[in-house]
N, CA, C, O and CB atoms as a CASP TS submission, in Angstrom:
PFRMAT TS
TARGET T0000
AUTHOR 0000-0000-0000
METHOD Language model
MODEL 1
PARENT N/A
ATOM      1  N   UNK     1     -25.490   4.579  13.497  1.00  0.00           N
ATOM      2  CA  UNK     1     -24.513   3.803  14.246  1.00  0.00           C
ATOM      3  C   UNK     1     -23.748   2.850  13.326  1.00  0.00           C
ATOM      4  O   UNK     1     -22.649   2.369  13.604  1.00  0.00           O
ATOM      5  CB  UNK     1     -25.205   3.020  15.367  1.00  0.00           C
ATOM      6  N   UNK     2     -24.548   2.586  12.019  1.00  0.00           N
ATOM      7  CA  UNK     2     -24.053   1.266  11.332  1.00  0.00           C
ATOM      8  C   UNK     2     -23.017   2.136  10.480  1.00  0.00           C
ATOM      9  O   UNK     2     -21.920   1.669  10.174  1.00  0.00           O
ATOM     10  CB  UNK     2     -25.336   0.214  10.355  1.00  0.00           C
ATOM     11  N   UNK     3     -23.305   3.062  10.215  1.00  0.00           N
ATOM     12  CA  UNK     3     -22.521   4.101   9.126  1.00  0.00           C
ATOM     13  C   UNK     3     -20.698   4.820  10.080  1.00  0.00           C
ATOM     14  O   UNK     3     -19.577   5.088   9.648  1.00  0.00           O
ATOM     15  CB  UNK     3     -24.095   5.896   8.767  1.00  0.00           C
ATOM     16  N   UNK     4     -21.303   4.854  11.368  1.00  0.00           N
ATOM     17  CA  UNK     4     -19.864   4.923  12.325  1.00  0.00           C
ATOM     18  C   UNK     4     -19.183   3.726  12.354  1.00  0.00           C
ATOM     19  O   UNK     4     -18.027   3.926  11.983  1.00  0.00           O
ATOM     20  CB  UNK     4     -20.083   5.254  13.885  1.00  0.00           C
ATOM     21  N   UNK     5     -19.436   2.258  12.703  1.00  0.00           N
ATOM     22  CA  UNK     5     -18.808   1.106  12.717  1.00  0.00           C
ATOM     23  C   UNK     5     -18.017   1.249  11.234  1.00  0.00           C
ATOM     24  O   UNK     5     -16.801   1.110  11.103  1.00  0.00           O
ATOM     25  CB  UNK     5     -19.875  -0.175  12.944  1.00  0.00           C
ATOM     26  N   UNK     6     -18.973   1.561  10.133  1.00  0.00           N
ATOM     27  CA  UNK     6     -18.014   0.856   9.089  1.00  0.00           C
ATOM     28  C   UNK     6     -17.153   1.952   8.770  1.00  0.00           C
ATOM     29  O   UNK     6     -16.396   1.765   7.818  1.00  0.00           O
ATOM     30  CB  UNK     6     -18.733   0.208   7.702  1.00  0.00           C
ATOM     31  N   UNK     7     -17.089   3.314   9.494  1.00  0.00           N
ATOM     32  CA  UNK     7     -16.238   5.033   9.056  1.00  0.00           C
ATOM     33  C   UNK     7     -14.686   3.984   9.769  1.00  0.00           C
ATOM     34  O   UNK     7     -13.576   3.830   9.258  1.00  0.00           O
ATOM     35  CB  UNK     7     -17.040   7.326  10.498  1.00  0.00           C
ATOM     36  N   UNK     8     -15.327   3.358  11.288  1.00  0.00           N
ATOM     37  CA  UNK     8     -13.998   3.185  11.811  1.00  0.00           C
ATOM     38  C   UNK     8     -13.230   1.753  11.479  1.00  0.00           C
ATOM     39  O   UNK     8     -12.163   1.387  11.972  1.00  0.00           O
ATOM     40  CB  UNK     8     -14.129   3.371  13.319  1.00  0.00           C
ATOM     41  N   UNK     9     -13.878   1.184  10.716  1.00  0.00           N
ATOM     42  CA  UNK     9     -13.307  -0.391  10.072  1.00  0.00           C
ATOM     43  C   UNK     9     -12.550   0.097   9.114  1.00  0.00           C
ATOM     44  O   UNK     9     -11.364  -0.201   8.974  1.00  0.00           O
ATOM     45  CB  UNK     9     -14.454  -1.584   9.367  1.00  0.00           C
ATOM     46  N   UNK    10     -13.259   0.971   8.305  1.00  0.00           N
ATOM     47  CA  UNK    10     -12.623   1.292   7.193  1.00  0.00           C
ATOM     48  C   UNK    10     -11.139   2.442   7.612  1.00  0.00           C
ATOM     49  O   UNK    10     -10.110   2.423   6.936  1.00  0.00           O
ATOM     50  CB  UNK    10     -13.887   1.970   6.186  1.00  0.00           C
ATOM     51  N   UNK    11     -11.281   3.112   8.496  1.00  0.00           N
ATOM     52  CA  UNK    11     -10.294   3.930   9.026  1.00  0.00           C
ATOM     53  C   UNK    11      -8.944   3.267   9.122  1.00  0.00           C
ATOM     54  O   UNK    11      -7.853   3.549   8.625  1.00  0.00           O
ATOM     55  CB  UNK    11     -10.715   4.390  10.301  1.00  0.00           C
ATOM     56  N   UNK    12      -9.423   2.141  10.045  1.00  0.00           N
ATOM     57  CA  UNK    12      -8.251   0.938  10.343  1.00  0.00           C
ATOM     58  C   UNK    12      -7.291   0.355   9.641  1.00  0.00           C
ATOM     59  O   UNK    12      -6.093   0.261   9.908  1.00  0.00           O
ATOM     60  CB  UNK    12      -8.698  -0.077  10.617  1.00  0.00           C
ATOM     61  N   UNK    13      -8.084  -0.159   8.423  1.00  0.00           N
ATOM     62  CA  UNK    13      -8.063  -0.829   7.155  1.00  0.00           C
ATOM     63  C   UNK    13      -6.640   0.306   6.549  1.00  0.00           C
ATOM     64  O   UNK    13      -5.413   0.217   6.595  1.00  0.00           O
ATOM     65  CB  UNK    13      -9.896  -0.781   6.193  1.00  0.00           C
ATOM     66  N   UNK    14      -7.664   1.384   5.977  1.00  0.00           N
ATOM     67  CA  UNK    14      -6.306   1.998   5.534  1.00  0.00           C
ATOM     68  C   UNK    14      -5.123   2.331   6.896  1.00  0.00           C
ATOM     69  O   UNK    14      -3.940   2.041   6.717  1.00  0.00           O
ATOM     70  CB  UNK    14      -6.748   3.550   4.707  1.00  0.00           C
ATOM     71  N   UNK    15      -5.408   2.716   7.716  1.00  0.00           N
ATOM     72  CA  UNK    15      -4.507   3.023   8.722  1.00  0.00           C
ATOM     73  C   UNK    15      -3.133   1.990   8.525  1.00  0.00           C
ATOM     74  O   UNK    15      -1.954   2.330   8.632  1.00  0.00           O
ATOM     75  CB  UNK    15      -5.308   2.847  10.189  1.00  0.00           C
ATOM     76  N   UNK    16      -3.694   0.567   8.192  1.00  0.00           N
ATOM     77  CA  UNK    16      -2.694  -0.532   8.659  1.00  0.00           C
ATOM     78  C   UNK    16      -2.079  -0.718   7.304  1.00  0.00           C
ATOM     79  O   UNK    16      -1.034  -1.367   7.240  1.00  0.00           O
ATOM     80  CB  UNK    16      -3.376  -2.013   9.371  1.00  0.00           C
ATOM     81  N   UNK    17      -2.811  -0.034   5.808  1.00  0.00           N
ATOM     82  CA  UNK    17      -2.247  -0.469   4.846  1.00  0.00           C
ATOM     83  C   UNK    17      -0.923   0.751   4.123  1.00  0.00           C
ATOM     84  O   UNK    17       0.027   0.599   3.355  1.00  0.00           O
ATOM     85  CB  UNK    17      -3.511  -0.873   3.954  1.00  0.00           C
ATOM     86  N   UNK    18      -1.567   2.051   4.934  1.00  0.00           N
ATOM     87  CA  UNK    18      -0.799   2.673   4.884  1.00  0.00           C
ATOM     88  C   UNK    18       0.502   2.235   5.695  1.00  0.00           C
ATOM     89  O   UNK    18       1.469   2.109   4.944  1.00  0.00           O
ATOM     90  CB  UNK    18      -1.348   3.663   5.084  1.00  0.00           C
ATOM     91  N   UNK    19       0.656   2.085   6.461  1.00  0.00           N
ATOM     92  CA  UNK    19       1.955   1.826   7.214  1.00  0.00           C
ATOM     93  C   UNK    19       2.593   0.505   6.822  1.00  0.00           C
ATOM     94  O   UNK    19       3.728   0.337   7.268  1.00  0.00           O
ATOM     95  CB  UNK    19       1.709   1.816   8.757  1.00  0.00           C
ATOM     96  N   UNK    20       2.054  -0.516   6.033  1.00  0.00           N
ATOM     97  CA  UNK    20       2.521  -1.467   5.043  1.00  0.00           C
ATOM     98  C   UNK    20       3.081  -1.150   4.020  1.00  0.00           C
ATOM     99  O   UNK    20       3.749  -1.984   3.410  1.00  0.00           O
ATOM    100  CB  UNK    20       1.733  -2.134   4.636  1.00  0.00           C
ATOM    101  N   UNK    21       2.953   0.105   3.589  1.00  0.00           N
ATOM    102  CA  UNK    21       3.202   0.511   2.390  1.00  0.00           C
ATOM    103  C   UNK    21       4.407   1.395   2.368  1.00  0.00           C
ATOM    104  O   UNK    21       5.336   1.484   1.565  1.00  0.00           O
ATOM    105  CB  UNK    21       2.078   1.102   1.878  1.00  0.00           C
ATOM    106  N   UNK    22       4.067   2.157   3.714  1.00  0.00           N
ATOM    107  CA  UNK    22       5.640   2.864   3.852  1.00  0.00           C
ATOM    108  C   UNK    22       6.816   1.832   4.392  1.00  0.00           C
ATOM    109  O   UNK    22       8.000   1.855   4.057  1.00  0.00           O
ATOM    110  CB  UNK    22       5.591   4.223   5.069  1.00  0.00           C
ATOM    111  N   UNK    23       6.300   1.096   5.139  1.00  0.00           N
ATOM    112  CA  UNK    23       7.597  -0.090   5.523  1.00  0.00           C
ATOM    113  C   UNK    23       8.217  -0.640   4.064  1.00  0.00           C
ATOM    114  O   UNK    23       9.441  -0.734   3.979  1.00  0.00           O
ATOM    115  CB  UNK    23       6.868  -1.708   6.516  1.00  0.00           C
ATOM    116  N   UNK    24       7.464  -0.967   3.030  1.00  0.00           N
ATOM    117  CA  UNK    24       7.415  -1.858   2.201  1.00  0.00           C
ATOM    118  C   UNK    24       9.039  -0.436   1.216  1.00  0.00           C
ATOM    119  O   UNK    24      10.251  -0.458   1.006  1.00  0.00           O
ATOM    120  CB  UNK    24       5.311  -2.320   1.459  1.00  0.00           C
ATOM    121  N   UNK    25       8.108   0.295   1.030  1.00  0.00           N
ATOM    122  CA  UNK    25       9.505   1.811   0.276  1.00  0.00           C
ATOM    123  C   UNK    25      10.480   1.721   0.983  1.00  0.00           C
ATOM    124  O   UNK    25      11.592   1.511   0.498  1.00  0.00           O
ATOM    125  CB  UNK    25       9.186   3.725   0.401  1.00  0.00           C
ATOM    126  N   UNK    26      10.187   1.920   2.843  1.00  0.00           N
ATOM    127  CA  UNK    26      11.340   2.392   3.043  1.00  0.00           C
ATOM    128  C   UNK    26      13.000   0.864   2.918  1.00  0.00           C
ATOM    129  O   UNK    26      14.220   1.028   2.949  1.00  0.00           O
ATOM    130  CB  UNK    26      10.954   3.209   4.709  1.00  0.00           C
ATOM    131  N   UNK    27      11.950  -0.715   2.753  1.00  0.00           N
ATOM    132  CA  UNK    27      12.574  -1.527   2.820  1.00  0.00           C
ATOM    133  C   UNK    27      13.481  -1.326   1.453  1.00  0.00           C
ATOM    134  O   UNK    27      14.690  -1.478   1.278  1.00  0.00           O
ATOM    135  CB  UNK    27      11.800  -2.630   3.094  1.00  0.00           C
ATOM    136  N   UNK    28      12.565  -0.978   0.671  1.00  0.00           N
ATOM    137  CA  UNK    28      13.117  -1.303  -0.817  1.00  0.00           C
ATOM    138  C   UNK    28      13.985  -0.003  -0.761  1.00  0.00           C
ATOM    139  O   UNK    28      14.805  -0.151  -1.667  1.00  0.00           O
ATOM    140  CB  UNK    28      11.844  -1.421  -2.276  1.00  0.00           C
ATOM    141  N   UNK    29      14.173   0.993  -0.252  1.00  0.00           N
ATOM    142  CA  UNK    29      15.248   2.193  -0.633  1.00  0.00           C
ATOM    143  C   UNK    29      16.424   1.743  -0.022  1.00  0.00           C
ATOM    144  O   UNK    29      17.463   1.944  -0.650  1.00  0.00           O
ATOM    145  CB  UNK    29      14.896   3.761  -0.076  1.00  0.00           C
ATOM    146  N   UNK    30      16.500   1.138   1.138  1.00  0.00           N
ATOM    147  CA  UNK    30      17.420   0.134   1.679  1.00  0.00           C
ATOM    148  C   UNK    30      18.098  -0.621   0.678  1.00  0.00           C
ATOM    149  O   UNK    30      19.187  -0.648   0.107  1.00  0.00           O
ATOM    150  CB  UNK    30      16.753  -0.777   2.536  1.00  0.00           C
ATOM    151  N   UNK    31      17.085  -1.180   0.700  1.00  0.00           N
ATOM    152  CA  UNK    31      18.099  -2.592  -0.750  1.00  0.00           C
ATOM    153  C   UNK    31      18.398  -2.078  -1.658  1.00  0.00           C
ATOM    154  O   UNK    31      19.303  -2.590  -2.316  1.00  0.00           O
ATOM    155  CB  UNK    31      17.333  -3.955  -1.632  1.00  0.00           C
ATOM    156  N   UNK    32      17.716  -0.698  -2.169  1.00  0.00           N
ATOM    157  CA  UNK    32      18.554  -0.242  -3.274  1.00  0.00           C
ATOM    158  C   UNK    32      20.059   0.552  -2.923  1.00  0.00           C
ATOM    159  O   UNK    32      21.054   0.503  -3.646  1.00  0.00           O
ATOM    160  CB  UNK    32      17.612   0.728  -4.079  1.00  0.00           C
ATOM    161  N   UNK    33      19.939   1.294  -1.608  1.00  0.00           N
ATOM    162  CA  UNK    33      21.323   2.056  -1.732  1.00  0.00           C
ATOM    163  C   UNK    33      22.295   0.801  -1.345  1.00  0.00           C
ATOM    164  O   UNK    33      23.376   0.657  -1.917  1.00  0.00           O
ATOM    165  CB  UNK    33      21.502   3.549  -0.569  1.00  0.00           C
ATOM    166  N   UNK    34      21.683  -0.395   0.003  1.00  0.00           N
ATOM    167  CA  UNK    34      23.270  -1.514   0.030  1.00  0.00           C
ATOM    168  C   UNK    34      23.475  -1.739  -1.630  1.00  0.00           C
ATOM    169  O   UNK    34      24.450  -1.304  -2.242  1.00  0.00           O
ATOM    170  CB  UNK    34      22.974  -3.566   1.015  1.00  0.00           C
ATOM    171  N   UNK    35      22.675  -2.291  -2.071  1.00  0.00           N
ATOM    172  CA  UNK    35      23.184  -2.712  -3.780  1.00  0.00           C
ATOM    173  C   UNK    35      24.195  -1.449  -4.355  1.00  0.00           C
ATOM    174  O   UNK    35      25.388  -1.585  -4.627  1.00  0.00           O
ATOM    175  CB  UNK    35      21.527  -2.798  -5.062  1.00  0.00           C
ATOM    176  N   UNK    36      23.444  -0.259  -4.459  1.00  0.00           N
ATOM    177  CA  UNK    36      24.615   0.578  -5.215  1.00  0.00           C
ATOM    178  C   UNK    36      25.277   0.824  -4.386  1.00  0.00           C
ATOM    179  O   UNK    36      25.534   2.005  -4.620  1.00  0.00           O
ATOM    180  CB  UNK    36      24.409   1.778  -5.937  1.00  0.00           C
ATOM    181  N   UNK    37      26.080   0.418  -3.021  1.00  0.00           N
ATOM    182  CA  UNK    37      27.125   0.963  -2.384  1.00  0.00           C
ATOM    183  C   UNK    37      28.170  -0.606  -3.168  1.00  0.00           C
ATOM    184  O   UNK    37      29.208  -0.563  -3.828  1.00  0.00           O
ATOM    185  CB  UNK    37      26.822   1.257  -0.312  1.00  0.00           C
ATOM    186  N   UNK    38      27.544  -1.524  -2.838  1.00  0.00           N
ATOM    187  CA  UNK    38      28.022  -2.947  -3.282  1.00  0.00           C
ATOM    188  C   UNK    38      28.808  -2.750  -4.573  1.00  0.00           C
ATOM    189  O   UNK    38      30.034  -2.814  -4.667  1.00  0.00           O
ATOM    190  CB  UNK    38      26.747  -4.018  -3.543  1.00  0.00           C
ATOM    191  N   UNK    39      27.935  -2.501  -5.565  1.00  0.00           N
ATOM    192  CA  UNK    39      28.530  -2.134  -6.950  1.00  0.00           C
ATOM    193  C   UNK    39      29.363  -1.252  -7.210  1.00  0.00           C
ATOM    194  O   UNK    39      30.192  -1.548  -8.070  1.00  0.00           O
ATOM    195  CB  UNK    39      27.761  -1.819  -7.724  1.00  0.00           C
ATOM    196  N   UNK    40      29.442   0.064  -6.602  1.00  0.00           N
ATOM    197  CA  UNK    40      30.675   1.147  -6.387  1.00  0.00           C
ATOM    198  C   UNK    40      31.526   0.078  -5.748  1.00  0.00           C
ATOM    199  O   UNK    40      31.949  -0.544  -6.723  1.00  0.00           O
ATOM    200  CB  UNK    40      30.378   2.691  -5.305  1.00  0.00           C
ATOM    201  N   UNK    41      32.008  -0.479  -4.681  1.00  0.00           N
ATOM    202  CA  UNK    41      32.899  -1.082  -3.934  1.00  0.00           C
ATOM    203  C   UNK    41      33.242  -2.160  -4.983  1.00  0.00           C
ATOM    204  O   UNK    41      34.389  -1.972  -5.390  1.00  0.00           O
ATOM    205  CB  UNK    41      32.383  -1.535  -2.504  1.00  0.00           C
ATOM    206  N   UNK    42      32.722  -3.096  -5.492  1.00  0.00           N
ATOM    207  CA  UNK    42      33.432  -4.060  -6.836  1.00  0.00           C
ATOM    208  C   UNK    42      33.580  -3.220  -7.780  1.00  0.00           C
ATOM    209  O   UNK    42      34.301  -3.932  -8.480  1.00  0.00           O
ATOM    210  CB  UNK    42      32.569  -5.336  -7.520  1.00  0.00           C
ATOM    211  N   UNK    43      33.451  -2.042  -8.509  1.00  0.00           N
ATOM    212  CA  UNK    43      33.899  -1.286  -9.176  1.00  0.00           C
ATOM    213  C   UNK    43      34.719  -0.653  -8.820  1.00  0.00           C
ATOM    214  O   UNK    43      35.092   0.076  -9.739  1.00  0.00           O
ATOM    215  CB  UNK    43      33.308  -0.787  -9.551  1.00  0.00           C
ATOM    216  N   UNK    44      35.468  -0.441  -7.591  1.00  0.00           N
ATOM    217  CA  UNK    44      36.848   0.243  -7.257  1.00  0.00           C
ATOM    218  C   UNK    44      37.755  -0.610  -6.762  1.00  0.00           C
ATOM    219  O   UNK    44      38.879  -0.289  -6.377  1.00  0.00           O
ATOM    220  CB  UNK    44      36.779   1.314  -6.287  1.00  0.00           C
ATOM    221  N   UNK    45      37.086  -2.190  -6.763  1.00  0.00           N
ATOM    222  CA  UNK    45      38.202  -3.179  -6.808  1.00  0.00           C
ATOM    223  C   UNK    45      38.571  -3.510  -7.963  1.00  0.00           C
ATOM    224  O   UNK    45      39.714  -3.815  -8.304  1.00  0.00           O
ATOM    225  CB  UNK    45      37.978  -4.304  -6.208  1.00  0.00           C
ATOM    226  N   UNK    46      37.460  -3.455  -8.723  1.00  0.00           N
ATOM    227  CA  UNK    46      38.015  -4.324 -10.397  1.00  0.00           C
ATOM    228  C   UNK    46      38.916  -2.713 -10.963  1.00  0.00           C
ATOM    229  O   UNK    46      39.644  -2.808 -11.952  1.00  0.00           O
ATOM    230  CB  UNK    46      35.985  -4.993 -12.018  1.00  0.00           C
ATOM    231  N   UNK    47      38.817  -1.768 -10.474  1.00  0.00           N
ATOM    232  CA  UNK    47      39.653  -0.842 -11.052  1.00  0.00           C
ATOM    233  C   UNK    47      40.660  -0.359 -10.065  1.00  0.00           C
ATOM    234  O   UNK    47      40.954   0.835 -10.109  1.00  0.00           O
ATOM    235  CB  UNK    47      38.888   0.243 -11.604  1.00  0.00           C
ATOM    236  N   UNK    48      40.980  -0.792  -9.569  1.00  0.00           N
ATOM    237  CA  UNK    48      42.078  -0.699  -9.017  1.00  0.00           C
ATOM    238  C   UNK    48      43.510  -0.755  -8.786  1.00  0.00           C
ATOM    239  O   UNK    48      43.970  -1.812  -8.353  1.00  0.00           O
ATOM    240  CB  UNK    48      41.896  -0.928  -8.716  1.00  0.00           C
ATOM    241  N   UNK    49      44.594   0.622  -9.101  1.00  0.00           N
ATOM    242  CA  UNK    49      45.911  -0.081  -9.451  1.00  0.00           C
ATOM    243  C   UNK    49      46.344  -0.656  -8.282  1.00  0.00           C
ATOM    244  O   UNK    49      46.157  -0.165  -7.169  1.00  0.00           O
ATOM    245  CB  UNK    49      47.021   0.816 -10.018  1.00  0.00           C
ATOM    246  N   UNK    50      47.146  -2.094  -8.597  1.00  0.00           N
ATOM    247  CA  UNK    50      47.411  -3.168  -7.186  1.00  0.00           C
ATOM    248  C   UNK    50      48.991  -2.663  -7.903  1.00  0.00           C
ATOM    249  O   UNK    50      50.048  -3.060  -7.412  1.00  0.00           O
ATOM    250  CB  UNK    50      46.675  -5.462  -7.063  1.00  0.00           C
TER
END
């Protein structure tokens, strides 16, 4: 019984760290494409014939 309690603590554990971990990528792939959309967009202003 003591060996089931700790199968499902430990289950949890990763359960919750996994899904910390994908939030955490999918945040950071975010901030990376606004940034390189950002930098293309001031790079087709600073080159830009006015």
């Amino acid at each position: 019984m003591n060996i089931f309690v700790i199968f499902i603590i430990g289950y949890a554990i990763g359960g919750i760290s996994t899904l910390l971990l994908v939030g955490l990528t999918l945040v950071s792939r975010r901030e990376r494409l606004s940034s390189t959309a950002m930098e293309r967009m001031s790079y087709e202003i600073e080159h830009s014939a006015w």
